[in-house]
Residue frames relative to the residue before (quaternion, step in Angstrom):
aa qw qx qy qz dx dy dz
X 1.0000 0.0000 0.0000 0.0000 0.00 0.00 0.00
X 0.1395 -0.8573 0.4872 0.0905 3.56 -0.63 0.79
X 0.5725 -0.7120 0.3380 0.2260 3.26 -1.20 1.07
X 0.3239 -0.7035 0.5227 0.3564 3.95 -0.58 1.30
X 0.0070 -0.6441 0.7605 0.0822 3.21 -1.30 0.44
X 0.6773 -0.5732 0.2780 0.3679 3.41 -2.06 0.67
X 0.7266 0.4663 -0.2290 0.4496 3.28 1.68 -0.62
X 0.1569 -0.8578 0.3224 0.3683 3.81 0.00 0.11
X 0.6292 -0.5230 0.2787 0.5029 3.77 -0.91 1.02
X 0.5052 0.5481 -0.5080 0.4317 4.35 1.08 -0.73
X 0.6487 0.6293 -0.3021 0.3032 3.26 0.82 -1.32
X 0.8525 0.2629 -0.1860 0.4117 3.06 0.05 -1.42
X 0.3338 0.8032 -0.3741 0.3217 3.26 1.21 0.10
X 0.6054 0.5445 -0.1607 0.5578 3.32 1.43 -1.31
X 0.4413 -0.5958 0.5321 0.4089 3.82 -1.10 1.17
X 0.6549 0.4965 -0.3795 0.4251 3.78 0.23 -1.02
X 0.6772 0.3058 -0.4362 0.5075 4.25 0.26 -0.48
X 0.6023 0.5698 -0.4068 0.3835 3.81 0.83 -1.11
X 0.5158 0.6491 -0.2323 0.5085 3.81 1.03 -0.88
X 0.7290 0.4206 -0.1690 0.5128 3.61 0.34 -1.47
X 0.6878 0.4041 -0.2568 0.5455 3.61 0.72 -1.08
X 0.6846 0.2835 -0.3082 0.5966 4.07 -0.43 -0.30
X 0.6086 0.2807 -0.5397 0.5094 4.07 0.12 -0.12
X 0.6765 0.4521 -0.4262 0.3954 4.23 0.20 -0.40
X 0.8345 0.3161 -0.2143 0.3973 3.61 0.87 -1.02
X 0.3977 0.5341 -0.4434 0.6000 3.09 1.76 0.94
X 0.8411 0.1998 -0.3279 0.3809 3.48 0.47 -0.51
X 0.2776 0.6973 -0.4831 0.4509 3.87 1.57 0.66
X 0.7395 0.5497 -0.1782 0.3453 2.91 0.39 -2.00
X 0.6595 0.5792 -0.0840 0.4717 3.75 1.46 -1.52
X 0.7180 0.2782 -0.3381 0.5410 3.54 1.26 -0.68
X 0.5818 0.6078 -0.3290 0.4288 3.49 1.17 -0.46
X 0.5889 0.5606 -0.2785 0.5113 3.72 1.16 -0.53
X 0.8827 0.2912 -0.1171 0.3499 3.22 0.34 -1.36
X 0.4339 0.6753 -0.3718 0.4664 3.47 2.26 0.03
X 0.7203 0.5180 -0.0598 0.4574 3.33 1.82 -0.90
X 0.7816 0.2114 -0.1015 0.5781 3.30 0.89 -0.41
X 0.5578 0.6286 -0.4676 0.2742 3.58 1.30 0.26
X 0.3333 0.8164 -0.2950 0.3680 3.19 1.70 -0.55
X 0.8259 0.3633 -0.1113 0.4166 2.74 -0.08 -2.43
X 0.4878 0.7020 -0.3433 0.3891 3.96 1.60 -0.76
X 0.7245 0.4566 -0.2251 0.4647 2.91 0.89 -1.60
X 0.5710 0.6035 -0.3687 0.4169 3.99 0.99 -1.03
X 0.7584 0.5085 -0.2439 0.3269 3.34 0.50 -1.63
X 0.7732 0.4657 -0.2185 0.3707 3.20 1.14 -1.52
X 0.6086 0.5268 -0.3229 0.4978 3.50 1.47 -0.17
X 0.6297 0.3389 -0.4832 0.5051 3.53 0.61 0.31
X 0.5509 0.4874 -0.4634 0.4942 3.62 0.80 0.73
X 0.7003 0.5021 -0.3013 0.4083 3.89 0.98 -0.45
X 0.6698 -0.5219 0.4038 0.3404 3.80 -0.79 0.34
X 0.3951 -0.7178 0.3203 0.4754 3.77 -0.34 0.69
X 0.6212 0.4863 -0.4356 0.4335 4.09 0.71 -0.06
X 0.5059 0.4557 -0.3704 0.6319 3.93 1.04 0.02
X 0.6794 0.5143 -0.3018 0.4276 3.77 0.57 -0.10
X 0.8635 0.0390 -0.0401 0.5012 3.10 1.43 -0.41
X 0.2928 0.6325 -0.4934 0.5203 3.23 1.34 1.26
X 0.3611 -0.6886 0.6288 -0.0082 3.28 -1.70 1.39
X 0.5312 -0.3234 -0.7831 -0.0051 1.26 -1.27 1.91
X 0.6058 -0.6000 0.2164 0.4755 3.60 -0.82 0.91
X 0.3905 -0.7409 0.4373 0.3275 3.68 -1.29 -0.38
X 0.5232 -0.6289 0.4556 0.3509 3.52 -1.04 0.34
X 0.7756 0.0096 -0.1480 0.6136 3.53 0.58 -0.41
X 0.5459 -0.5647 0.5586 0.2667 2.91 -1.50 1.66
X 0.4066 -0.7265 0.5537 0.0148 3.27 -0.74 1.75
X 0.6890 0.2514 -0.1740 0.6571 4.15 1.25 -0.81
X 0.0958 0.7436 -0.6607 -0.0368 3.65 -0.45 0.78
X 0.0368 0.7373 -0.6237 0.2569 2.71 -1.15 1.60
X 0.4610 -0.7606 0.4569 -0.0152 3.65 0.17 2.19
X 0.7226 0.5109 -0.2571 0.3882 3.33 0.63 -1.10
X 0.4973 0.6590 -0.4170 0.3800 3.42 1.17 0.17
X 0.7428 0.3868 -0.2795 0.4697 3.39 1.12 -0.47
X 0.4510 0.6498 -0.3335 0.5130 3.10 1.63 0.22
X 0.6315 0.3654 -0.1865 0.6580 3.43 0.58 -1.02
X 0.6535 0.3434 -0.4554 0.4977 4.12 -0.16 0.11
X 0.5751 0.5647 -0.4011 0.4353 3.54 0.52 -1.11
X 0.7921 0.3094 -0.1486 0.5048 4.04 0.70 -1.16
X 0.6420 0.4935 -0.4343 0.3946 3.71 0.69 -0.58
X 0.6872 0.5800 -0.2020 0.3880 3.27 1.21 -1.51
X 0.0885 -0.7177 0.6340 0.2741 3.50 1.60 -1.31
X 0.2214 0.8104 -0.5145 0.1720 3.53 0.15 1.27
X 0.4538 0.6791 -0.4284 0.3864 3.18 1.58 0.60
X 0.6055 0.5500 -0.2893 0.4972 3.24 1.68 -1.55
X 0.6260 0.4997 -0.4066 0.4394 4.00 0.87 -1.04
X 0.7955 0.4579 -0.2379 0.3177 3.23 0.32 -0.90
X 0.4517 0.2795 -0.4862 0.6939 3.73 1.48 0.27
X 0.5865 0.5160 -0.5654 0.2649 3.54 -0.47 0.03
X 0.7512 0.2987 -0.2702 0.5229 3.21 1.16 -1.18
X 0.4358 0.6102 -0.4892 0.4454 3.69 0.66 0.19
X 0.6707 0.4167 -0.3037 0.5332 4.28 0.34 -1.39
X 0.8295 0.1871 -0.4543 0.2654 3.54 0.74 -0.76
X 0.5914 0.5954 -0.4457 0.3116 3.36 1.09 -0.45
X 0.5360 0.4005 -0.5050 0.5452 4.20 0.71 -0.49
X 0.3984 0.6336 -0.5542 0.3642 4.10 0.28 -0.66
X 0.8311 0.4912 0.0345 0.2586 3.14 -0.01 -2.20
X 0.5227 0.5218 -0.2157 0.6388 3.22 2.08 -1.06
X 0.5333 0.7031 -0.2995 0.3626 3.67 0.74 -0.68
X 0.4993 0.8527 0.0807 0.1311 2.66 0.82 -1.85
X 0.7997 0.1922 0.2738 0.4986 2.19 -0.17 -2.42
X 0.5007 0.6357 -0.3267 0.4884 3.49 1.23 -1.12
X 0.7388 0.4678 -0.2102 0.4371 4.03 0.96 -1.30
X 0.8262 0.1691 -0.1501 0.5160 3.29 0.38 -1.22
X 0.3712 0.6703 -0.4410 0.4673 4.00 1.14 0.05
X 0.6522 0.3562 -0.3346 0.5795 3.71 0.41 -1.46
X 0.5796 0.4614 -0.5725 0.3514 3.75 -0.37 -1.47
X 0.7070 0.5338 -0.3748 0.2733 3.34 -0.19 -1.84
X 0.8090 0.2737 -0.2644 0.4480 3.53 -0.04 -1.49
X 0.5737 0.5686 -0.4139 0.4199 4.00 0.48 -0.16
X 0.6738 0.3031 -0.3845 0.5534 3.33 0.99 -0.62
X 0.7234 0.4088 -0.5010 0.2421 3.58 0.28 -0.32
X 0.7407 0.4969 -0.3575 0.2770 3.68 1.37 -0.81
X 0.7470 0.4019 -0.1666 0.5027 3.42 1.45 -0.91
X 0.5426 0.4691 -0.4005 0.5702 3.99 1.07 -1.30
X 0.0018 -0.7600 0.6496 0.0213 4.20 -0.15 -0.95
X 0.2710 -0.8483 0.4500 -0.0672 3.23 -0.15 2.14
X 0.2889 -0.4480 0.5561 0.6377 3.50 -0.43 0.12
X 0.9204 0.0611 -0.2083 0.3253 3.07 -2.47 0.50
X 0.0432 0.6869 -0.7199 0.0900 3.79 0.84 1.09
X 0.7605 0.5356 -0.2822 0.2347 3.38 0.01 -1.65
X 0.6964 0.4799 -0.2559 0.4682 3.72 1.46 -0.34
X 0.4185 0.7840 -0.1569 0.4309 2.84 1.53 -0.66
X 0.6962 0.2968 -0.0959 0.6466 3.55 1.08 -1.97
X 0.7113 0.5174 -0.3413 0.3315 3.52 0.54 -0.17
X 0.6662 0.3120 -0.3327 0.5900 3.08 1.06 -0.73
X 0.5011 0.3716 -0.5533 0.5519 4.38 0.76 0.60
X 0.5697 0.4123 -0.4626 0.5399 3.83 -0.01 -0.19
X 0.6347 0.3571 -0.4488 0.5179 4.08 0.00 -0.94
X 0.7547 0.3751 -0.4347 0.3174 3.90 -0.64 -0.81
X 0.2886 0.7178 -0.3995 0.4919 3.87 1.48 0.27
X 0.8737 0.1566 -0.0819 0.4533 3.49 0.44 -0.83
X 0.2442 0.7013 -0.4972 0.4488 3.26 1.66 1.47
X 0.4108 -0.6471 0.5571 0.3197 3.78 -0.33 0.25
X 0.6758 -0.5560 0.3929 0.2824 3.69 -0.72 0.94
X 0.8127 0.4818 -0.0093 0.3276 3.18 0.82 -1.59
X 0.5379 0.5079 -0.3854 0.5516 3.22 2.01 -0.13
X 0.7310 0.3363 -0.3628 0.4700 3.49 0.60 -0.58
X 0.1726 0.6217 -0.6897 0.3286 3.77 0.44 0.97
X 0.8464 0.3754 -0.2286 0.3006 3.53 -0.47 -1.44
X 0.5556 0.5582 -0.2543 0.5612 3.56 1.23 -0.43
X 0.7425 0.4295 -0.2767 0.4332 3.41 0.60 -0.84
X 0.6837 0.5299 -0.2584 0.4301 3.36 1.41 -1.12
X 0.7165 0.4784 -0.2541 0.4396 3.37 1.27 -0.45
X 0.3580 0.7340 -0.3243 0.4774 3.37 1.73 0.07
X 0.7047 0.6531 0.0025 0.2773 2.92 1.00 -1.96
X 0.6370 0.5867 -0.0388 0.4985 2.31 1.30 -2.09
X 0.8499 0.0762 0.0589 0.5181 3.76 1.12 -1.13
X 0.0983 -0.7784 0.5848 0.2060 3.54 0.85 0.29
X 0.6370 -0.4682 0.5968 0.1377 3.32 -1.89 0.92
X 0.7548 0.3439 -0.1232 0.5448 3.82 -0.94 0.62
X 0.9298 0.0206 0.0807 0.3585 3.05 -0.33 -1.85
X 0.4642 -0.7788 0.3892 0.1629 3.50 1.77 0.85
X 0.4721 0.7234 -0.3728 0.3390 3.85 1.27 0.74
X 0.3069 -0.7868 0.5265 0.0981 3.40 -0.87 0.75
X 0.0018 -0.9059 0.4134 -0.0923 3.45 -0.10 1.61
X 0.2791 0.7783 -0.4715 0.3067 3.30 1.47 0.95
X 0.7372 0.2987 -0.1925 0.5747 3.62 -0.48 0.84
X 0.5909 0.4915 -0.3608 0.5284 3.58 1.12 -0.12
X 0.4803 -0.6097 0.5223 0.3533 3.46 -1.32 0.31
X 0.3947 0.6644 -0.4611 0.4360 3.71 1.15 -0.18
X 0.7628 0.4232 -0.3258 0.3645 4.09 0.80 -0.68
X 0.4522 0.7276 -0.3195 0.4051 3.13 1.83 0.16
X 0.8719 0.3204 -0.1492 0.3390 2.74 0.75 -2.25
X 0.6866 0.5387 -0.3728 0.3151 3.51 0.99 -0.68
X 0.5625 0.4503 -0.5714 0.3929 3.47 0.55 -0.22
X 0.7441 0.4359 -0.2474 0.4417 3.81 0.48 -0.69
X 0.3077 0.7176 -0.5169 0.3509 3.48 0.76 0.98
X 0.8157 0.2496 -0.0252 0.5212 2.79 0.14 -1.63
X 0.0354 0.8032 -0.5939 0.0319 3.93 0.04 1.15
X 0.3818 -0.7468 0.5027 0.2092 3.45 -0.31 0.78
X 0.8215 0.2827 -0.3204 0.3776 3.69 0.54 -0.29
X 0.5873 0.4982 -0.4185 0.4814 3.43 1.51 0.10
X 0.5068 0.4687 -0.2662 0.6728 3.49 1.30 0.38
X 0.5367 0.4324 -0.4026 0.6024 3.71 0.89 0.74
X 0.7557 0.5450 -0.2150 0.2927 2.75 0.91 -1.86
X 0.6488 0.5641 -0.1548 0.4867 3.42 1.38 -1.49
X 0.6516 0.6344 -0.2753 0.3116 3.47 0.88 -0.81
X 0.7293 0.5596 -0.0553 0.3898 2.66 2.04 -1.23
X 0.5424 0.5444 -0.3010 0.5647 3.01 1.79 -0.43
X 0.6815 0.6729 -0.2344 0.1671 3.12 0.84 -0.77
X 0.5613 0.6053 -0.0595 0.5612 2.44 2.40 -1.50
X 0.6212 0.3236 -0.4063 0.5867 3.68 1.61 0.30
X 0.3229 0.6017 -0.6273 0.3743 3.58 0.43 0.87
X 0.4939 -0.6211 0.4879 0.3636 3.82 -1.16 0.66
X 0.2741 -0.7981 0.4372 0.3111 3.19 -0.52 0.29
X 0.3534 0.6309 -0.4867 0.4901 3.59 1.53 0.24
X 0.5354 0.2718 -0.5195 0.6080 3.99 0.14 -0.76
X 0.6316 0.4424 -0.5727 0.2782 3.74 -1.23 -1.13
X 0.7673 0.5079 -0.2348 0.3134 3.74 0.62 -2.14
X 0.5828 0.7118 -0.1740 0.3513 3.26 1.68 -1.32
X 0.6141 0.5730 -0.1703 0.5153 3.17 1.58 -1.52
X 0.7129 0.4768 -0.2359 0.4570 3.67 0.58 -1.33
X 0.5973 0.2919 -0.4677 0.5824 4.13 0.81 -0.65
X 0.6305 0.3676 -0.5758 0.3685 4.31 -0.37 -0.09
X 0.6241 -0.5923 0.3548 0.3657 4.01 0.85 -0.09
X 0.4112 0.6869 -0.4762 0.3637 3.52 1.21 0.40
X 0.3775 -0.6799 0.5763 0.2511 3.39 -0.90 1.23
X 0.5705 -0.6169 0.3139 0.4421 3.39 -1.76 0.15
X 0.5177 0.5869 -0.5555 0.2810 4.04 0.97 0.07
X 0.5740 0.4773 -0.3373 0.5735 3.87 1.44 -1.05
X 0.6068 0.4500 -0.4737 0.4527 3.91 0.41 -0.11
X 0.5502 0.4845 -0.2836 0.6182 3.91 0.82 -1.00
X 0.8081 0.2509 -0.3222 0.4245 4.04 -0.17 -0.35
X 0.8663 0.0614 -0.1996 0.4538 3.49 0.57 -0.17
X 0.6701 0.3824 -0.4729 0.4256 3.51 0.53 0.72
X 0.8647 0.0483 -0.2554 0.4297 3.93 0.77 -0.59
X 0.3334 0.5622 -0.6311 0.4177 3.58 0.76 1.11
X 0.9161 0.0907 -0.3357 0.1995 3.09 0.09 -0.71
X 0.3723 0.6443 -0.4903 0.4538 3.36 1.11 1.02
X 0.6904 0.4582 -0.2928 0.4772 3.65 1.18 -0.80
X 0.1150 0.8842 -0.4444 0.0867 3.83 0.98 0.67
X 0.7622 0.4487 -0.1408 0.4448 2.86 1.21 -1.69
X 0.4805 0.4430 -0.4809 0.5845 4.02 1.37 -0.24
X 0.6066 0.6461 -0.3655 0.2845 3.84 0.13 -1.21
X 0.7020 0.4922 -0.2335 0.4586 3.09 1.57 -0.89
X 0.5124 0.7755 -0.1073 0.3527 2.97 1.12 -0.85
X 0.7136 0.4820 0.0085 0.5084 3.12 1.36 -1.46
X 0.5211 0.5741 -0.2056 0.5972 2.77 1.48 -1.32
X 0.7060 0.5157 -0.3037 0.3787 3.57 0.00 -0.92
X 0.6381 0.4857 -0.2441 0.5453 3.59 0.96 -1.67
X 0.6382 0.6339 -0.2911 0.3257 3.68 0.50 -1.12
X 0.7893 0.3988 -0.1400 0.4453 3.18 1.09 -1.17
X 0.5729 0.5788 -0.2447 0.5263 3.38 1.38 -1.04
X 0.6715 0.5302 -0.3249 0.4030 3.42 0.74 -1.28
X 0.6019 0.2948 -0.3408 0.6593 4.30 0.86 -0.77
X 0.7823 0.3189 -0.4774 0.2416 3.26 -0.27 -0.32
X 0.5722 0.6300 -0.3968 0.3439 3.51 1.16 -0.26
X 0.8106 0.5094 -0.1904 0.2173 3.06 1.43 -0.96
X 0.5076 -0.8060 0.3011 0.0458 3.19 -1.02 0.32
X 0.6358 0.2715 -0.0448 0.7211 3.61 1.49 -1.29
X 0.3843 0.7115 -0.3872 0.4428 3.18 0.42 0.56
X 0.7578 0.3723 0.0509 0.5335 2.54 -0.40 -2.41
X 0.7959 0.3229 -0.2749 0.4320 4.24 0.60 -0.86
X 0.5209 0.4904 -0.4170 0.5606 3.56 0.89 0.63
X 0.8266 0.1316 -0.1562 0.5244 3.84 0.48 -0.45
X 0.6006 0.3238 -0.3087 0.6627 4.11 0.90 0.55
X 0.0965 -0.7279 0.6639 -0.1419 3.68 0.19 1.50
X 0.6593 0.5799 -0.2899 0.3809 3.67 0.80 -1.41
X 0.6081 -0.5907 0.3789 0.3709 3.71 -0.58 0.63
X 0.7931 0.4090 0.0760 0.4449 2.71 1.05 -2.33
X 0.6093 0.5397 -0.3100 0.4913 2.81 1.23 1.28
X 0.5125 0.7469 -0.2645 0.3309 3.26 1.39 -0.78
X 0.3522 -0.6026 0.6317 0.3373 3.40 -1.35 0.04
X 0.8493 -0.2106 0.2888 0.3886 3.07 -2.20 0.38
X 0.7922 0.4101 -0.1255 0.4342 3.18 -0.31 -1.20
X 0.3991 0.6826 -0.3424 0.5075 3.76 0.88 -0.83
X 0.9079 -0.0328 0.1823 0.3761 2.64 -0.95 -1.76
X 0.2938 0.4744 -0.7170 0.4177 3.38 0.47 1.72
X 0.7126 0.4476 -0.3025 0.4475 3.56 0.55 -1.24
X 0.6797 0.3894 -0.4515 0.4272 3.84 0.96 -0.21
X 0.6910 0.4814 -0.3168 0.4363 3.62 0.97 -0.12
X 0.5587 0.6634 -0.4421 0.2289 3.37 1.35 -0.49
X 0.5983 0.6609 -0.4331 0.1331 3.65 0.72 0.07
X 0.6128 0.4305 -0.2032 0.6307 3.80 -0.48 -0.14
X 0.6740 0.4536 -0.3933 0.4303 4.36 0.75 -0.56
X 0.6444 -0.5429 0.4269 0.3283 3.41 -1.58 1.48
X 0.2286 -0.7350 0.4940 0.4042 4.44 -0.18 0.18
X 0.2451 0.7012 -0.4660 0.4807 3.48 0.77 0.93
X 0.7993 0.2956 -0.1089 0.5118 3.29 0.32 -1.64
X 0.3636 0.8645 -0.0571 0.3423 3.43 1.75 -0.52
X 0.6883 0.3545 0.0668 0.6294 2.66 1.26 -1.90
X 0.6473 0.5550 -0.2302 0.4691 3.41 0.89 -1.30
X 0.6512 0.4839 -0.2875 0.5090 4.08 1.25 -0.69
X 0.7058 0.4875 -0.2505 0.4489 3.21 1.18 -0.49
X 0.5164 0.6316 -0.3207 0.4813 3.19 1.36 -0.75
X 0.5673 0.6904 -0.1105 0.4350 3.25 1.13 -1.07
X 0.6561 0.6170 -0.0001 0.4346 3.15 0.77 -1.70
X 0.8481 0.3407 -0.1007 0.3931 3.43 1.34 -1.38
X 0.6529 0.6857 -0.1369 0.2911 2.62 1.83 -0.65
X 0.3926 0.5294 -0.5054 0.5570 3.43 1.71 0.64
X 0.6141 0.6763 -0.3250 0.2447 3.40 0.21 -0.92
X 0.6874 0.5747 -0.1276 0.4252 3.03 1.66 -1.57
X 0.9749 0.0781 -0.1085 0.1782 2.35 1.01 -1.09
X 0.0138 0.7682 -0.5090 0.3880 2.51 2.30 1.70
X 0.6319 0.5884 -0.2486 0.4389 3.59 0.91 -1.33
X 0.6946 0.6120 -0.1477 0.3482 3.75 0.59 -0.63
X 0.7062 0.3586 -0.0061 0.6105 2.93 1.18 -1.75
X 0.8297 0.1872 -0.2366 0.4697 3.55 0.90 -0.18
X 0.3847 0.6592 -0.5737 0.2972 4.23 0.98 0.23
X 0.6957 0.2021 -0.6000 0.3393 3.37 0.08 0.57
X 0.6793 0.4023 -0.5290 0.3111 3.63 0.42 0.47
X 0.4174 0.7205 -0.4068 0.3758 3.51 1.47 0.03
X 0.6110 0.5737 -0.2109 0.5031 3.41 1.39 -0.94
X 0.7245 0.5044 -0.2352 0.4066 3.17 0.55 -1.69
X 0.7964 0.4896 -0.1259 0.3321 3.32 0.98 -1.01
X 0.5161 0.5683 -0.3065 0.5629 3.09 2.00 -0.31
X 0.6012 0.4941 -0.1717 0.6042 3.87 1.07 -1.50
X 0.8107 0.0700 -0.5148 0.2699 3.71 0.46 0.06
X 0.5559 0.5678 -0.5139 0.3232 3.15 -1.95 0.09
X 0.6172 0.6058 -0.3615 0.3484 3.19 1.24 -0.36
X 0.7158 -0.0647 -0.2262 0.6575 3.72 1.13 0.22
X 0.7632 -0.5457 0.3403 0.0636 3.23 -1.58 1.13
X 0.4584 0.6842 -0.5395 0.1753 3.59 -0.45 0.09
């Protein structure tokens, strides 16, 4: 059985369709590239230009004053070493976490099966399609006063991790791999007398590597991406994240050197994103059909 495609194989067969086809997926490929990476061109190449060549019209394609020392001088004005372990303690913090009480969650829901699992995942899947921003104020007043224990955790890394525990779609995500695990190993494991926490440590952690990543990835990106957040409960300079406390330092700073801190700023991200998209895929696609 052969596979329809938009072009047929008679088709492209011909120099004139072969022609037509590689001039389109040359010029897809070309607007799709350069919609992507012209930005980051345009980011990088301005923290290399003087701060009046930064903002003259119309702008230029090649930074005409190259001058390096701009990321130098951000790196120290900005003290982007101290931001940048900050955001590191909290974002592995936050990966921690989630890695602990994330797994519990989805293990009990795909294999332990609570009474009302199935409402349970639904009503965590429904709060998905809350808008970030409504649960600001709630959260901040939480913060502001924990329940119970009447504690103020502003300025503490504690206002980081707990909202980002309980993530509702990496706890979909995990639940789902899980639910392609045979259940004969799982059944196999329980008649030799393994309980279900020694069944969870050595039979689907370390099969569940590639979702583990996955999480891991979102976990980190996700604090570090953020922003309103982190500036509603890390008032304290010397506390902030990346992102934070450029924008709290950016006043009085050339937007040259500006640009160059940010540049800076993005460049884990990338290339967390780089060094791992083929397991970001793999790990998302697997579990998604059984065997």
């Amino acid at each position: 059985m052969s596979t329809r495609t938009l072009i047929s194989p008679a088709t492209l067969a011909r120099p004139r369709g072969k022609a037509v086809y590689w001039a389109v997926f040359a010029l897809v490929v070309g607007g799709f590239t350069l919609a992507f990476l012209g930005p980051m061109y345009w980011l990088v190449s301005s923290g290399f230009k003087d701060a009046q060549e930064v903002i003259q019209t119309p702008p230029t394609l090649v930074p005409g004053t190259f001058t390096p020392e701009n990321y130098t001088r951000a790196w120290e004005v900005m003290d982007l070493a101290s931001l940048l372990f900050n955001t590191l303690y909290y974002a592995f913090g936050a990966l921690a976490f989630q890695l602990v009480f994330d797994v519990a969650a989805a293990y009990s829901l795909s294999k332990l099966r609570p009474v009302l699992g199935k409402v349970i995942l639904g009503m965590m899947l429904a709060t998905l399609m809350i808008p970030a921003t409504v649960l600001v104020v709630p959260q901040y007043l939480t913060v502001l006063d924990v329940p119970i224990v009447e504690r103020n955790l502003l300025n503490t890394p504690w206002a980081i991790w707990l909202p980002a525990v309980t993530n509702a779609f990496n706890i979909f995500l995990l639940k789902r791999f899980f639910d392609s695990i045979p259940k004969e190993i799982l059944d196999a494991a329980s008649m030799d007398g393994a309980s279900p926490v020694r069944i969870l440590w050595s039979i689907v952690l370390p099969v569940s590597r590639p979702i583990l990543g996955v999480v891991s990835i979102f976990a980190v990106v996700g604090v570090w991406k953020d922003f309103l957040w982190p500036m509603l409960t890390l008032p304290d300079p010397s506390k902030q994240t990346l992102n934070v406390g450029i924008y709290s330092l950016s006043n009085g700073v050339p937007v040259n050197v500006l640009i160059a801190a940010l540049t800076i700023a993005s460049v884990p991200t990338l290339l967390i994103f780089l060094i791992f998209q083929r397991n970001i895929m793999s790990g998302l696609t697997a579990g998604g059909l059984k065997g």
